[in-house]
N, C-alpha and C positions, 0 to 999 in steps of 0.2 A: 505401150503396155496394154495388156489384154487381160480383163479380168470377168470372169463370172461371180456375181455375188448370187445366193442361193437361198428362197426362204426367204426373204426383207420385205418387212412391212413398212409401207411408203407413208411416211408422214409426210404428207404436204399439200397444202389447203391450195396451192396452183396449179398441181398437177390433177391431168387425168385420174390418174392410180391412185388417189388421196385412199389411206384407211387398207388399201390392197395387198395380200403378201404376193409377193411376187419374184421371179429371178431378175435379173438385172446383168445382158452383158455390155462388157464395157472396151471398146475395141479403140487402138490408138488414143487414148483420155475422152473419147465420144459416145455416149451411150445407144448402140445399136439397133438393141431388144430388150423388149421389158416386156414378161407373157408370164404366165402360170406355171409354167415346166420350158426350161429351155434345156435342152442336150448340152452338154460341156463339149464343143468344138477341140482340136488339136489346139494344141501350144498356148493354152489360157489356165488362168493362174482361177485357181476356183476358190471359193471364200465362204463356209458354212459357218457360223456362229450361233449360241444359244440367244433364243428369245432376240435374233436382229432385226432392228428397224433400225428405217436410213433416211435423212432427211435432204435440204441444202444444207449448203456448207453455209457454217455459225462465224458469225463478227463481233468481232469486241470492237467500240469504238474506243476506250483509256486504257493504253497498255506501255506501259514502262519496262524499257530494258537499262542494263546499264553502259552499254557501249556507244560511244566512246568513252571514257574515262573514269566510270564506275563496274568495273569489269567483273571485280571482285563480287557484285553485287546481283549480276546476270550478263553474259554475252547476245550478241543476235544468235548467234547461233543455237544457243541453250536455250534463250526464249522461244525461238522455233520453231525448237524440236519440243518443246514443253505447250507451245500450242493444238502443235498437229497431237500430241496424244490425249488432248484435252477437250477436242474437235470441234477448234478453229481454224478455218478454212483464209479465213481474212482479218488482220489484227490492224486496227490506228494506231500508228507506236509514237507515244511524248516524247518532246524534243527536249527533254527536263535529264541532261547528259552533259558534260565536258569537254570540248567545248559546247555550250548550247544549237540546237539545230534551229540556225537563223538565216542562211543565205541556199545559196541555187547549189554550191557544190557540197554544205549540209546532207542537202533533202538526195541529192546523187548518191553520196558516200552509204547513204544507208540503203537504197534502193540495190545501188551494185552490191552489197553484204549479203541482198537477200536475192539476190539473182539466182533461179535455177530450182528456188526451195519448193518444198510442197505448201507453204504456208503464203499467202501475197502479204509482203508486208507493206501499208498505208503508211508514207509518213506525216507529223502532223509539225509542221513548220510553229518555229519561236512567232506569237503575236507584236515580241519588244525586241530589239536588239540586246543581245544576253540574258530575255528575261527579266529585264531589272525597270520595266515600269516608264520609260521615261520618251524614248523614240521608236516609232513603226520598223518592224524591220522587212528583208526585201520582200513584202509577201506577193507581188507579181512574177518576180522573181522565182519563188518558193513555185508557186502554181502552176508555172512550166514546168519544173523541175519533176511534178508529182506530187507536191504538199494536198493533202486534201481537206484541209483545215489549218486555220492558225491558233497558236493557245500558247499563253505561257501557263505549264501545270502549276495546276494547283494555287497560283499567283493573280493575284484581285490584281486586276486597272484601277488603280484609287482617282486618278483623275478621269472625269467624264468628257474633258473634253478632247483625251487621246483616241477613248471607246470611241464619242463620236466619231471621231476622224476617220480611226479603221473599218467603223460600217461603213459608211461614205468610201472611202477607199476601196475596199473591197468588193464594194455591189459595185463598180465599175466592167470586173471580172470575175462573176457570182462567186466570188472569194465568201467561203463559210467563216466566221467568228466564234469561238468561244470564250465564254465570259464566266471565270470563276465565280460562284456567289458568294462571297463573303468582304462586308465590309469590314477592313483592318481597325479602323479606330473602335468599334464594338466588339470587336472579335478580342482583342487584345492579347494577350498571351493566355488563352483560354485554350486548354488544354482535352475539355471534355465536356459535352452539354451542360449549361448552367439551369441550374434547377436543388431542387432539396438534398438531391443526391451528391453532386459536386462538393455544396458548403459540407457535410456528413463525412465527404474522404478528404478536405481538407486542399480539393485539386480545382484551378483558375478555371473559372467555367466561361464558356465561348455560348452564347445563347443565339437562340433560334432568329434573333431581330434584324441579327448582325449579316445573314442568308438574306432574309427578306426585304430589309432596305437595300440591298446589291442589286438582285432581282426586279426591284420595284423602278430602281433607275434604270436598269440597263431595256426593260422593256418602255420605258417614256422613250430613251433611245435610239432604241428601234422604228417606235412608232415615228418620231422624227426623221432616221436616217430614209429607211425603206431599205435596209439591209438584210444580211443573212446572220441568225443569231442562234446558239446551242449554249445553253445551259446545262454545264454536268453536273452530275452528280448532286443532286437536291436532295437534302433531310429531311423537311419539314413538312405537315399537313396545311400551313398556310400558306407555303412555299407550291403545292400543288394546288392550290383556289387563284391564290395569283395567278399561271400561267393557264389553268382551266380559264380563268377569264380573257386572260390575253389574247387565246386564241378564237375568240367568239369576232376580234376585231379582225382587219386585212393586214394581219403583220406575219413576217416568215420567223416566228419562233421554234425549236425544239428543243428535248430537255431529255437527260437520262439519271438514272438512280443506281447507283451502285450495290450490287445483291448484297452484303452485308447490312446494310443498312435497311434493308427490309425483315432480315432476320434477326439481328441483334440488335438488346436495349442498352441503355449506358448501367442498368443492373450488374451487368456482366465484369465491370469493373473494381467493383469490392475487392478482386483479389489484385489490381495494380498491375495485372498482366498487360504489358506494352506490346501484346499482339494484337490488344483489342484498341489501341491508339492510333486513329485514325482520322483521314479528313476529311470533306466535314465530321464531324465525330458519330459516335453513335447517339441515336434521340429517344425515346420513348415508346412504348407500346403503342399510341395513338398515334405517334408519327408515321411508326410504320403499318398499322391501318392503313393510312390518308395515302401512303406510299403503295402500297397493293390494290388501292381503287383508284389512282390515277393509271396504274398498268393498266386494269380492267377495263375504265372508258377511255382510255386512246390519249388524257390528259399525256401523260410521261409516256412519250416513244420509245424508246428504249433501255433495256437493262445493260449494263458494265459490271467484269470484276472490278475495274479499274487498280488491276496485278499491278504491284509496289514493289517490286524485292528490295530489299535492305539487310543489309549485312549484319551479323551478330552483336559486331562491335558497338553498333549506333543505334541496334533495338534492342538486345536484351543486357539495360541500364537503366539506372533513377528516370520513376515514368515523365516527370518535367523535362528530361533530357534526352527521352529516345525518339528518334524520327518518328515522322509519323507513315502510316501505309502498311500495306497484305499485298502477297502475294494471293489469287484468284483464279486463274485459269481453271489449274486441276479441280477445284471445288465450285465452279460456276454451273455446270449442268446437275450435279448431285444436289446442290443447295436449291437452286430455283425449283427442279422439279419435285422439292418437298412441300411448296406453297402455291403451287398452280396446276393444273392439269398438263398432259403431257402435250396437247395442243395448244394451247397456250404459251405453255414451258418453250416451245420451236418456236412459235411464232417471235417470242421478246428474241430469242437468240436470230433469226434471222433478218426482223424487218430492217435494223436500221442503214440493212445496205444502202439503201436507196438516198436516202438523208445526203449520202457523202459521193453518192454517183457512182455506186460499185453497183455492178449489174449483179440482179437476181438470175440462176436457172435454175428455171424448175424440173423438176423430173422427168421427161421427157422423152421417147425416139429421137433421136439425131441433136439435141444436147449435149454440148460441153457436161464434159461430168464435174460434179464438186460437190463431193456428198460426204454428210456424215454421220457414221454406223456406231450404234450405242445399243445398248439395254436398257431401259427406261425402268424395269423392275425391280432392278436389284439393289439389295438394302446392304449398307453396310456403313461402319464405324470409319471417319477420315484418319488415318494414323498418320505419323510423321514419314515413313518409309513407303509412304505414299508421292508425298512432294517429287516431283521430278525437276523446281526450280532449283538453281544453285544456293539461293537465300532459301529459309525456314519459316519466316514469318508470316505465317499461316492463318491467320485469323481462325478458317473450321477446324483447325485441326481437332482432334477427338469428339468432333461434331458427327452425327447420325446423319447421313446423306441418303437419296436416293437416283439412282442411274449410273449406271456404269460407262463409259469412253469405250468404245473396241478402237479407235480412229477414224482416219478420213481418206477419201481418195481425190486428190484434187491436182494439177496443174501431169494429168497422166503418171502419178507416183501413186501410191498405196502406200498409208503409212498407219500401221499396227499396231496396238500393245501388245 
């Protein structure tokens, strides 16, 4: 496919062109020329946009779909097509599906699903057999296949001495680990940060201790194993001293923070809305300080929607009863770039390629192209007729965002709103 993009301003702190408006053509998925005025050639698709700039292509590393056997809840195919317009280029998709993604023809079935797309889909192989905590499942197995991580979502290892094993196991074949933070026996059937607020609406509070002792073990065994460890998604401002110190030592830790939780407090709750029930939950205004200065110095790697769809049935019901989780995609570049600069804003959405061994290109003459074209200016109100998931539960929904999605151009497809 042959495109001229026209007018883009190159965000990107690896390329030449950083800061540059510039045209950009793009001949067989290769970017040919990138100059000030390029002539529009025969038989090329030309692409003028208002106010575009174009970056690398954006990765989410937590991204839940529902297929196999929560269909109802999101397809591969819907999730996407709901990432390319959301402009992700590369998604980690949870194996937290039906049957669970635990073995070598798992991590296949989903790979061949996404054969052919504009979107690469990562998958991230089950840590346990079905998820349930008790035996390693194939993860060598898994990592031929393509798993680029193991994790049971969402799902603490309550015993230390399985963790141990799977770092140990898995630094054999620099197999990545992740490690839910939260310990079950404090977390309890805590439904929302425990604090003055929780006893006030009457709802089982999960407290910040119950992240931090999870945490505090899994990096002793680390420092034991000499393995490869990712902590997602962290709430807490002690949750990021912890790992700010971790890494002062010679240990291979990472960690990422899911955007809502930088922007929402558990305030939000007063009205019982089961959009804002999520996990780890939402924390406090101070937490999400501690969470926006761990982005800033390098503490916290990377930003996730960590996209949840869930079906109407199982969210919107008595808040003790309804799943937890948001869908994210659509509202990840609007939200972030309301609390960081738009350099900034790129960089959380692209660095964590690297973490999981997916290669960066930069903007470049004779680069593979994988770019993603947006408006970073544009203000506007998230409505519901906005969502392009199959689920609703929206977390920003009626939330003020900034930056608009045009799409992406990646594996030689264009794909537009």
């Amino acid at each position: 496919m042959n495109v001229l993009i026209k007018s883009a301003t190159i965000v990107d702190s690896k390329s030449d062109f950083h800061n540059q408006t510039c045209d950009i053509l793009i001949e067989k998925g290769v970017i040919s020329n990138i100059s000030k005025q390029i002539e529009n050639p025969d038989n090329v698709q030309e692409i003028t946009l208002e106010n575009l700039h174009i970056s690398q292509g954006w990765f989410d590393s937590s991204v839940s779909f529902g297929e196999p056997g929560f269909e109802e809840r999101e397809t591969i195919a819907n999730g996407l097509f709901t990432a390319a317009r959301s402009g992700f280029t590369d998604v980690a998709v949870n194996p937290n599906t039906n049957p669970v993604i635990d073995s070598y023809a798992d991590i296949s079935f989903l790979k061949g699903k996404a054969n052919g797309n504009s979107v690469n889909l990562h998958p991230i192989g089950a840590l346990t057999k079905n998820s349930d905590g008790e035996d390693l499942a194939e993860l060598f197995d898994m990592k031929n296949a393509g798993a680029i991580a193991f994790y049971d979502y969402q799902k603490p290892i309550s015993n230390p001495n399985l963790m141990k094993l799977a770092l140990q196991y898995a630094s054999n074949f620099g197999g990545l680990i992740y490690s839910f933070p939260q310990e079950s026996k404090i977390s309890g059937l805590g439904v929302m940060n425990e604090n003055i607020m929780s006893t006030s609406l009457g709802l089982k509070g999960n407290p910040t201790l119950a992240e931090e002792l999870q945490i505090v073990r899994d990096l002793f065994l680390l420092e034991y194993t000499g393995g490869k460890l990712h902590i997602p998604t962290i709430s807490s401002a002690k949750s990021v001293e912890l790992i700010r110190n971790a890494k002062t030592k010679n240990i291979d830790v990472s960690c990422s923070v899911a955007i809502h939780n930088l922007i929402l407090t558990d305030e939000v709750l007063q009205t019982f809305d089961t959009r804002f029930k999520v996990k780890p939950p939402l924390r406090t205004q101070s937490d999400c300080d501690a969470l926006i200065e761990g982005l800033k110095d390098g503490t916290i790697d990377m930003v996730t929607s960590d996209h949840n769809p869930i079906d109407i049935e199982h969210k919107k019901i008595e808040f003790d009863y309804a799943k937890y989780g948001t869908i994210g995609l659509e509202t990840a570049f609007g939200a972030l770039n309301t609390i960081f600069s738009l350099k900034k804003t790129i960089e959380l959405l692209t660095k964590g390629k690297g973490r999981f061994e997916i290669t960066s290109t930069p903007i470049a003459i004779g680069s593979k192209a994988k770019l993603t074209l947006f408006n970073p200016d544009k203000n506007y109100q998230f409505g519901k007729n906005m969502i392009l998931s199959t689920s609703k539960n929206a977390i920003f929904e009626n939330q003020s965002l900034k930056g608009k999605v045009y799409g992406i151009f990646s594996n030689n497809q264009l794909v537009l709103n």
